[in-house]
Every structure is written in structure tokens, then in C-alpha cells.
N, CA, C and O of each residue as an XYZ file, in Angstrom:
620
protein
N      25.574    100.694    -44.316
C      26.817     99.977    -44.032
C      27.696    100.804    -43.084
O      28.306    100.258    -42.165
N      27.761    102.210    -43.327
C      28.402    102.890    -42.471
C      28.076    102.884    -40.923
O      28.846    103.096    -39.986
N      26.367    102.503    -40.905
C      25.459    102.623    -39.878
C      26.633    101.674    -38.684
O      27.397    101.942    -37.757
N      25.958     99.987    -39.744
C      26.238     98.993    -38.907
C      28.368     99.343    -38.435
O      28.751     99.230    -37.271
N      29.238     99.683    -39.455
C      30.481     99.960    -39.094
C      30.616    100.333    -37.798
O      31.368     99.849    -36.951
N      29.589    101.514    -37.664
C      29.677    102.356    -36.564
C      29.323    101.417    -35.217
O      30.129    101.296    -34.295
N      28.378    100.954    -35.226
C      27.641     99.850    -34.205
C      28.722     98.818    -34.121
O      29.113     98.649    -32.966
N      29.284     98.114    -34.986
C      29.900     97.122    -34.664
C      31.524     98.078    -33.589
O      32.022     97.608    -32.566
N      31.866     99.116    -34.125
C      32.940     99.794    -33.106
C      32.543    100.267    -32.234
O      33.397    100.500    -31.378
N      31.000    100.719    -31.871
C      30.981    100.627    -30.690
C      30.846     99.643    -29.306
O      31.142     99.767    -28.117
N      30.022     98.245    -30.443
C      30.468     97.336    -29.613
C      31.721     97.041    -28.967
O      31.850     96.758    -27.776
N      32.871     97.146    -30.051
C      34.352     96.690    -29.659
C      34.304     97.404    -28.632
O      34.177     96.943    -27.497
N      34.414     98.788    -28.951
C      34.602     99.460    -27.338
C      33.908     98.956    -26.193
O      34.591     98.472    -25.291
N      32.557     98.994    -26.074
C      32.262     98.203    -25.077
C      33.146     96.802    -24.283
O      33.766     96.623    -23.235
N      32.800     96.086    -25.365
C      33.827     95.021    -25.237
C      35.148     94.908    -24.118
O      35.550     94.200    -23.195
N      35.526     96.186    -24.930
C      36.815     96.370    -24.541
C      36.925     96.897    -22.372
O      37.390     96.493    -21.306
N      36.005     98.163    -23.053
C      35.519     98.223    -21.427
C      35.640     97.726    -20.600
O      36.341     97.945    -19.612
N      34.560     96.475    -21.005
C      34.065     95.334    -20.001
C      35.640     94.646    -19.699
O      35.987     94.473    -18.530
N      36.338     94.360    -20.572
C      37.143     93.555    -20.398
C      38.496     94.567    -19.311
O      39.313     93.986    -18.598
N      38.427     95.903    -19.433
C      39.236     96.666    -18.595
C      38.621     96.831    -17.279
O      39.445     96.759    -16.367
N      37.205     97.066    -16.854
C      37.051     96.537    -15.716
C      37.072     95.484    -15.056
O      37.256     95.573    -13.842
N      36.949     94.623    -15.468
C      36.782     93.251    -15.182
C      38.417     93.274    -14.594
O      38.504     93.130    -13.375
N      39.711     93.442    -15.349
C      41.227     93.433    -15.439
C      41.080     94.427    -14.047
O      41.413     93.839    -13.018
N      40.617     95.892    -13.856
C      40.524     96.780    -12.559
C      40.045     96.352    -11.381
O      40.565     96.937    -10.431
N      38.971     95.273    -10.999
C      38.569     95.051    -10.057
C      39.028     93.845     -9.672
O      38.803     93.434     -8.534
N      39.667     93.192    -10.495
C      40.654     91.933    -10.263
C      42.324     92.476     -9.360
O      42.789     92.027     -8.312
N      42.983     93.777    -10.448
C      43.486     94.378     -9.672
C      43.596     95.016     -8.074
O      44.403     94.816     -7.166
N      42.400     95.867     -8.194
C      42.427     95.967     -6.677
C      42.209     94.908     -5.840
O      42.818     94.817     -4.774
N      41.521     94.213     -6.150
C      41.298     92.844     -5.099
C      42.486     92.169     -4.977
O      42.777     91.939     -3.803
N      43.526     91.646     -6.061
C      45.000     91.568     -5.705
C      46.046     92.486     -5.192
O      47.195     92.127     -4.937
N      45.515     93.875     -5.036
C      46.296     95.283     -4.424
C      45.639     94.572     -3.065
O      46.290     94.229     -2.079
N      44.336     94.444     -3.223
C      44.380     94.739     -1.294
C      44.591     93.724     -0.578
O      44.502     93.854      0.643
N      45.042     92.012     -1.349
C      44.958     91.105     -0.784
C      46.803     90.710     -0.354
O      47.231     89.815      0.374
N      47.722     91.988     -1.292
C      49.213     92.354     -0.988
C      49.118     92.947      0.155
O      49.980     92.868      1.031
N      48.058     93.591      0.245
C      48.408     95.054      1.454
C      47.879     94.658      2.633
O      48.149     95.323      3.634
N      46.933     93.374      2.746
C      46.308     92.555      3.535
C      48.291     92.028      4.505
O      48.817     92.445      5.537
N      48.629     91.250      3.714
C      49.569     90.263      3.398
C      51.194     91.447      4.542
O      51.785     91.285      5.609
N      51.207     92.161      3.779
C      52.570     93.386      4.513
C      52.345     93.601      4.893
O      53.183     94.238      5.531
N      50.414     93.749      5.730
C      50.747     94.313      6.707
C      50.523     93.102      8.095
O      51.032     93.273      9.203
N      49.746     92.024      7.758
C      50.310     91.092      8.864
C      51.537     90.847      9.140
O      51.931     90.763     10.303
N      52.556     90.651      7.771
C      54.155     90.497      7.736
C      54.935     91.519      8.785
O      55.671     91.283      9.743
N      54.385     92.942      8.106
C      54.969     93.971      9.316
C      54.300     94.124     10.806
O      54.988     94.608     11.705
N      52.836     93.672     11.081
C      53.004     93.446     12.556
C      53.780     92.107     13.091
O      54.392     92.276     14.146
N      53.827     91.089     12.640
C      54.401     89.657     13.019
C      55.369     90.414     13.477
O      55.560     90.338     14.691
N      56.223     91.319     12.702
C      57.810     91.481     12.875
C      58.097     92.677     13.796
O      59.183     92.752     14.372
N      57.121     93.637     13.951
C      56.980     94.269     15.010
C      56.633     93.432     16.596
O      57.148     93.736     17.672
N      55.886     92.613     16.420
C      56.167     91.796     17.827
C      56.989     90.825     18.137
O      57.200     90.188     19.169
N      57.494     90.814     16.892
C      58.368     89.707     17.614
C      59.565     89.820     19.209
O      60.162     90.794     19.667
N      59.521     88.479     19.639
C      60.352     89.301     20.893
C      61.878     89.156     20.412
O      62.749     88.990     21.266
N      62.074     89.193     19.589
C      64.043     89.427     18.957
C      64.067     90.622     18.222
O      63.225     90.957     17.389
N      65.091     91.271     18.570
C      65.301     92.566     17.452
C      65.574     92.079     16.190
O      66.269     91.148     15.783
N      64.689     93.135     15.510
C      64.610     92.693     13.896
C      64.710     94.572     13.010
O      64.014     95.574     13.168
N      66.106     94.241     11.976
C      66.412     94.903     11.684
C      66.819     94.538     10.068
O      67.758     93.800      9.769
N      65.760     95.325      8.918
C      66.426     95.496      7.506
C      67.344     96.581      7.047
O      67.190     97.611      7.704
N      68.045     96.638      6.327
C      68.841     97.527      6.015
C      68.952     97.025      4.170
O      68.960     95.980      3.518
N      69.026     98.595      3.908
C      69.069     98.272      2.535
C      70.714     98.548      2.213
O      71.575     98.981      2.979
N      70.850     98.045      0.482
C      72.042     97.952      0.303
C      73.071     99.257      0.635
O      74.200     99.263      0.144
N      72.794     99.908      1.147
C      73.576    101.189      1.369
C      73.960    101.038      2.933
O      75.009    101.576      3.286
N      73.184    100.340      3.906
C      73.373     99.604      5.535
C      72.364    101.014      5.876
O      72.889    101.897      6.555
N      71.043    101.197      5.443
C      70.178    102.227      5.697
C      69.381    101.389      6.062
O      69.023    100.389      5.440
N      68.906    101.902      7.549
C      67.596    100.931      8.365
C      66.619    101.437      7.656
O      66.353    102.638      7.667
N      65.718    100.188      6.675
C      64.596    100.764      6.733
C      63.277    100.052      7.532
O      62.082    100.257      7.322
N      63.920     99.130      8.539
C      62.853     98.913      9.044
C      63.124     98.383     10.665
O      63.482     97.209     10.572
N      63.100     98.674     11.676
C      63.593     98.458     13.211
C      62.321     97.707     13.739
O      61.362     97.973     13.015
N      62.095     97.108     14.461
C      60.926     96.448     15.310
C      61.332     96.437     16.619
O      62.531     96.340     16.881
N      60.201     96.554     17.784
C      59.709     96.825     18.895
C      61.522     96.923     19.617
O      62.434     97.675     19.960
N      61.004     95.313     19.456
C      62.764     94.646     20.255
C      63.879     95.226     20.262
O      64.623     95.505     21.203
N      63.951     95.364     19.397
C      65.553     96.071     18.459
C      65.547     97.702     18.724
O      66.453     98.430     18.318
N      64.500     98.133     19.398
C      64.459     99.938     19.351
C      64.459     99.538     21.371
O      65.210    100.295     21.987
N      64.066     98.987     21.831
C      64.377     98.242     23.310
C      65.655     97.522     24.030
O      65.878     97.615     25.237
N      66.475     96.777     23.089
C      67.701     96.334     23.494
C      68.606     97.483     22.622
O      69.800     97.347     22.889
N      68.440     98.189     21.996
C      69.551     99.283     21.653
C      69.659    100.116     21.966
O      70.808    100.521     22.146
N      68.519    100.971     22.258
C      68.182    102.407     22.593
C      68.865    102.732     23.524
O      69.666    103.663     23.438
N      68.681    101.991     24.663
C      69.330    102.688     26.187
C      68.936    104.349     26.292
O      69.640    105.298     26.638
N      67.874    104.309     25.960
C      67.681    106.241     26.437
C      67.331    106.874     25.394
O      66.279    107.513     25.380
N      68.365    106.790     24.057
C      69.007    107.701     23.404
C      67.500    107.996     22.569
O      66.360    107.670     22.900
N      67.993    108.751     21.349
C      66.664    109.413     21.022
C      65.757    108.224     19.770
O      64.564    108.331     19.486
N      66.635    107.248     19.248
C      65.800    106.451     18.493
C      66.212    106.331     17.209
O      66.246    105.223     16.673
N      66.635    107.647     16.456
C      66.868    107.747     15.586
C      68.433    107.440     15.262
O      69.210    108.262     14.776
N      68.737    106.143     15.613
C      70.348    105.666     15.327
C      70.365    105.153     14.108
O      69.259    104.850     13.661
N      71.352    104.951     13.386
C      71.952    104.803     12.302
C      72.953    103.292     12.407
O      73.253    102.856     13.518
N      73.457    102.510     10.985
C      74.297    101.798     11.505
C      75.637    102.184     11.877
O      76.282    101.331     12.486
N      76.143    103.202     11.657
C      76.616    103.833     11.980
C      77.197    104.803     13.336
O      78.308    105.251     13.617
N      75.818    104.873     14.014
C      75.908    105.262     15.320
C      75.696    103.937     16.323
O      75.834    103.740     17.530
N      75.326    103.217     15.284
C      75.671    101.900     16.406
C      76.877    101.110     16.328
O      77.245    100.482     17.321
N      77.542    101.076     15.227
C      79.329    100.669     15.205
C      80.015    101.706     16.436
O      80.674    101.323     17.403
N      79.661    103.076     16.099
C      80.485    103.818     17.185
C      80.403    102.893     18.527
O      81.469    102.393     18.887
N      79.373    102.651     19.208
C      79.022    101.816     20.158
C      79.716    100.993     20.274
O      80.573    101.119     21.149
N      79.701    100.096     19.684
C      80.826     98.866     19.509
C      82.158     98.681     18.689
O      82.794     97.847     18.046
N      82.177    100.104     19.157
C      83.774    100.320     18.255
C      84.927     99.431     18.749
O      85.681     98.917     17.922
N      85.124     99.193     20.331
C      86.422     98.556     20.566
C      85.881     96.770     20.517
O      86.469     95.691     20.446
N      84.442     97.221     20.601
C      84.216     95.052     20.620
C      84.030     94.566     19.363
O      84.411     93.402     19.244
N      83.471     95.174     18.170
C      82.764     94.422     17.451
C      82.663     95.229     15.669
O      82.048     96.293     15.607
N      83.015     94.899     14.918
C      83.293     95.207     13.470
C      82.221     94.469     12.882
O      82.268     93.361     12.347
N      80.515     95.810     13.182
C      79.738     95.348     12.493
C      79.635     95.439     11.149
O      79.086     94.660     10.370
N      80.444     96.872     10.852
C      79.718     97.227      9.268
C      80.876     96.313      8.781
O      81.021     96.655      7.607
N      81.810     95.298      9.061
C      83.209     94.729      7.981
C      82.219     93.329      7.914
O      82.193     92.605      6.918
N      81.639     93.148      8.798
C      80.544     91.535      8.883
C      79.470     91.960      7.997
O      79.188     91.007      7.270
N      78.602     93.182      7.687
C      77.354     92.913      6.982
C      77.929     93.435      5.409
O      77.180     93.369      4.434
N      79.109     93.868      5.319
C      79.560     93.850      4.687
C      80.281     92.461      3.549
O      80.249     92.349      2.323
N      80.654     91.911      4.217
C      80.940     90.011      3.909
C      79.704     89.589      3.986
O      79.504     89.206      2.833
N      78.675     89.389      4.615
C      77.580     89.153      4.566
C      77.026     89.267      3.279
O      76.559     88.266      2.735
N      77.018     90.655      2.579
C      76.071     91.321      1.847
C      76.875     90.437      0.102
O      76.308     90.012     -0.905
N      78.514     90.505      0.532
C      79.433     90.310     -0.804
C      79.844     89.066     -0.733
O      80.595     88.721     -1.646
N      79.472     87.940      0.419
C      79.839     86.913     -0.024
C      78.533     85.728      0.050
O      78.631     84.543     -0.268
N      77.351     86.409      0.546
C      75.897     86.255      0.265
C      76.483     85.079      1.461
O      76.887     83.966      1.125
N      76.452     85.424      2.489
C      76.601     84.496      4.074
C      75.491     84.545      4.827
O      74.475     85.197      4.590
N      75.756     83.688      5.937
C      74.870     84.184      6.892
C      76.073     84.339      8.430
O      76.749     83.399      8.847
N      76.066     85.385      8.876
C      77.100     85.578     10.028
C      76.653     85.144     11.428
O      75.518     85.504     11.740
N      77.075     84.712     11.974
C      76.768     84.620     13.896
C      76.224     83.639     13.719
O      75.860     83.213     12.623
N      76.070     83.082     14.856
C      75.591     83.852     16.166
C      76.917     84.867     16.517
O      77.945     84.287     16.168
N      77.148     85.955     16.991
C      78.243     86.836     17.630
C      77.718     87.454     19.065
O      76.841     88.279     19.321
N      78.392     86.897     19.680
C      78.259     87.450     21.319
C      78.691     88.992     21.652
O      79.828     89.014     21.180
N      78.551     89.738     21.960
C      79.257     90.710     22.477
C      78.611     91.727     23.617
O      77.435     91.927     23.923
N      79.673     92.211     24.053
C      79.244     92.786     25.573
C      78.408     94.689     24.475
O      78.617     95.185     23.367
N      77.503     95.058     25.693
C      77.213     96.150     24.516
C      76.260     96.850     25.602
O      75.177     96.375     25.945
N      76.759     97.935     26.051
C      76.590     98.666     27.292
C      76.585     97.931     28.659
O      77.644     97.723     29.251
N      75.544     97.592     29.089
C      75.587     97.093     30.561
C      75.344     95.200     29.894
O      75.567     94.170     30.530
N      74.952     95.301     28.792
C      74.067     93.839     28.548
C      74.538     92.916     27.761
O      75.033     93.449     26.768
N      74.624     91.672     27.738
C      75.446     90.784     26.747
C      74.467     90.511     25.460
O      73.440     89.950     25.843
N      74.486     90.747     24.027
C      73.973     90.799     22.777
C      74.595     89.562     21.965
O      75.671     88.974     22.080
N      73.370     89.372     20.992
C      73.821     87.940     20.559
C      73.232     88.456     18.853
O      72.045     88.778     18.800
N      73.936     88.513     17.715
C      73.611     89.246     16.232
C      73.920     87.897     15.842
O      74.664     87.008     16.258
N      72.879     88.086     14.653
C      72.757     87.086     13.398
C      72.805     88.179     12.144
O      72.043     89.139     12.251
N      73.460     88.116     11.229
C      73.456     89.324      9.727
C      73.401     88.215      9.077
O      74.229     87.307      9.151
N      72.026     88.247      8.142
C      71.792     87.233      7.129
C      71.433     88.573      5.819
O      70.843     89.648      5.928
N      71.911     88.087      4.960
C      71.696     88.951      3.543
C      70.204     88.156      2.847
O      69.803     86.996      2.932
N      69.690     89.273      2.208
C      68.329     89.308      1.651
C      68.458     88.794      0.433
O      68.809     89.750     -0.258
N      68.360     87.563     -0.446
C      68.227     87.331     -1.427
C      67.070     87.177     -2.429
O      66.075     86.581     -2.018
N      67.074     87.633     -3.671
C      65.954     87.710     -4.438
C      66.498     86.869     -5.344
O      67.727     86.875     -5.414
N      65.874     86.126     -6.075
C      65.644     85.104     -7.109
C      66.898     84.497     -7.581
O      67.518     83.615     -6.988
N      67.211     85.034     -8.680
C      68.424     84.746     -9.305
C      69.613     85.253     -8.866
O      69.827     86.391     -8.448
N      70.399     84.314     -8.991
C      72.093     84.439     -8.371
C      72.521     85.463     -9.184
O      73.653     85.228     -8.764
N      72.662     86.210     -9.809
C      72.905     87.165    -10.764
C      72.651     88.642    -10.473
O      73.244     89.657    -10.839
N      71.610     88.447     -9.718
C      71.154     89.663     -8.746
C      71.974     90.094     -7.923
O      72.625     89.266     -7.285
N      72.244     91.929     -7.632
C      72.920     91.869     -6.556
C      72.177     91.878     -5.173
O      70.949     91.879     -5.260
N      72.662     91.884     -4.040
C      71.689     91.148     -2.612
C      70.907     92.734     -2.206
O      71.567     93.727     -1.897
N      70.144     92.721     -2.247
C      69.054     94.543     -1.992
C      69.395     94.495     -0.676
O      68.514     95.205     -0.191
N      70.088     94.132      0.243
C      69.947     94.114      1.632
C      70.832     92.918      2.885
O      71.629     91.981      2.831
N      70.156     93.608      3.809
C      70.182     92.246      4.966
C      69.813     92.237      5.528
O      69.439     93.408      5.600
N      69.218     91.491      6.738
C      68.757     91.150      7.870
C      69.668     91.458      9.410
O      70.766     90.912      9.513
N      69.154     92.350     10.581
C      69.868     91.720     11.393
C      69.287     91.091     12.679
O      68.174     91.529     12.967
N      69.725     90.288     13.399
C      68.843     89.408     14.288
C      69.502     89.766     15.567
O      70.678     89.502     15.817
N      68.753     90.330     16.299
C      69.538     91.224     17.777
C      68.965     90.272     18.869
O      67.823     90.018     18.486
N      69.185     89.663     19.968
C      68.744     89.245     20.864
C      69.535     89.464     22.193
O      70.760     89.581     22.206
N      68.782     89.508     23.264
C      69.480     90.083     24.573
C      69.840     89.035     24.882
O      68.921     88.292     24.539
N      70.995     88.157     25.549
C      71.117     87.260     26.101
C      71.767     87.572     27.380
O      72.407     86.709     27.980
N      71.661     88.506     27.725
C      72.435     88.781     29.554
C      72.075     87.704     30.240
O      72.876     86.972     30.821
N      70.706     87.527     30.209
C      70.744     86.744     31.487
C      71.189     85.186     31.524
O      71.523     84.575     32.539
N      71.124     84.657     30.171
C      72.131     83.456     29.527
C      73.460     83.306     29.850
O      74.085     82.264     30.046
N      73.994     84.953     29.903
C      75.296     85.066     29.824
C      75.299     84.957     31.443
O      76.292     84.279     31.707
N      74.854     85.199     32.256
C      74.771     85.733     33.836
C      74.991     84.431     33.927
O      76.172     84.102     34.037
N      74.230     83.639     33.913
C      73.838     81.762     33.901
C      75.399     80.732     33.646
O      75.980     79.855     34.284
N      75.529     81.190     32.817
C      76.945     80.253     32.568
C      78.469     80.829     33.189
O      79.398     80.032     33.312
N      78.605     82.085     33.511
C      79.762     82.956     34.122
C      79.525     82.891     35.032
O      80.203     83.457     35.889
């Protein structure tokens, strides 16, 4: 009796095994079919031709694309901040008081025109929402597009 005790727990374990690999290779196949998934998401958004910019709730870029490191840069070294880009538009444009309302009154801001070195810029700040209204907003969006030559067109 002790024999079969023993046999029947090692079945369970088996059992059990089977049933934890089975749960592991289901896993990775849903790990790699996420990682499939972010990373088409993050090239889409790397080519896109509009600057595309996340920022987390603190207004920390964590993510810039092609566009947006091309209509801002002008030279400089890359590594700007939102911060070093308000300086920029210090006398035209009160970005961080907009993604700010953005972020606290869960908006979507712009279109906003503004002149911004040699080139006329056109921002959209949409806040990132997750599920429930109860949540606070992890973020926002910002939507950069060059419109000089739009602007050239109608002036």
C-alpha cells in the first residue's frame, strides 16, 4: 500500500509537470507573439512621417521617433528634454501649462500653430488613457508636424 501511495504521487507530480509545461510553452508563445506585436508598433511609429512623442507622467520622453528628432533637433545634440524644449518656445508657446491640462483634465489640445526656429510647427498633446476613469493618465502623446510650407502657402 505504501508501494502504490508512492506511485500514485509520483504520478501527481508528473501530472503536474505536464500540466506546467504545457502552461510554459503556451507562455512563451504569448511572450513572443507581445514582442512580435511592440515591435511592429515601435517601427510603425518610428516611420511615421509626423513627430511622435510619449512622455510619461513626470513629462519624461520615453519615446521620440524619426520625425520628431528631425523637426526639433536643428543641430543640437539630441538629447533634449521637455524642458529644453519649452526654453525654445519660451516667448511663443506654454507647452508644459498645455500637457499639463491635458494630462489633469484628460483633453486632447491643438492643433497649436507656432513659429519655432526658422519653421512654422503644428502640436497635438493628447493624454494616454488606460481603462478605468479612476486611473490616473500614465502619460501623453505629442503630435509634432512641420507645416512651413502650409504656412508659406497661405501668408
Amino acid at each position: 500500500s505504501c508501494n502504490l501511495k508512492m506511485a500514485n504521487n509520483i504520478q501527481t507530480l508528473k501530472d503536474r509537470i505536464k500540466v506546467l509545461e504545457v502552461a510554459k510553452s503556451k507562455l512563451s508563445r504569448d511572450w513572443f507573439e507581445v514582442e512580435r506585436e511592440k515591435t511592429k508598433l515601435l517601427s510603425a511609429i518610428e516611420n511615421l512621417p509626423i513627430g511622435f512623442l510619449i512622455l510619461d507622467d513626470y513629462n519624461k520622453i520615453t519615446l521620440k521617433n524619426k520625425a520628431a528628432r528631425d523637426i526639433l533637433d536643428q543641430g543640437n545634440s539630441g538629447d533634449w528634454t521637455i524642458d529644453t524644449l519649452q526654453n525654445r518656445l519660451v516667448k511663443v508657446y506654454d507647452l508644459k501649462k498645455d500637457i499639463t491640462n491635458c494630462l489633469r483634465e484628460r483633453i486632447h489640445i491643438g492643433p497649436v500653430e507656432i513659429p519655432f526656429d526658422k519653421k512654422t510647427i503644428r502640436i497635438f498633446i493628447s493624454p494616454i488613457i488606460i481603462l478605468k476613469k479612476g486611473l490616473t493618465v500614465p502619460g501623453s502623446i505629442l503630435l509634432i508636424e512641420d507645416v512651413t510650407k502650409d504656412s508659406a502657402m497661405v501668408g
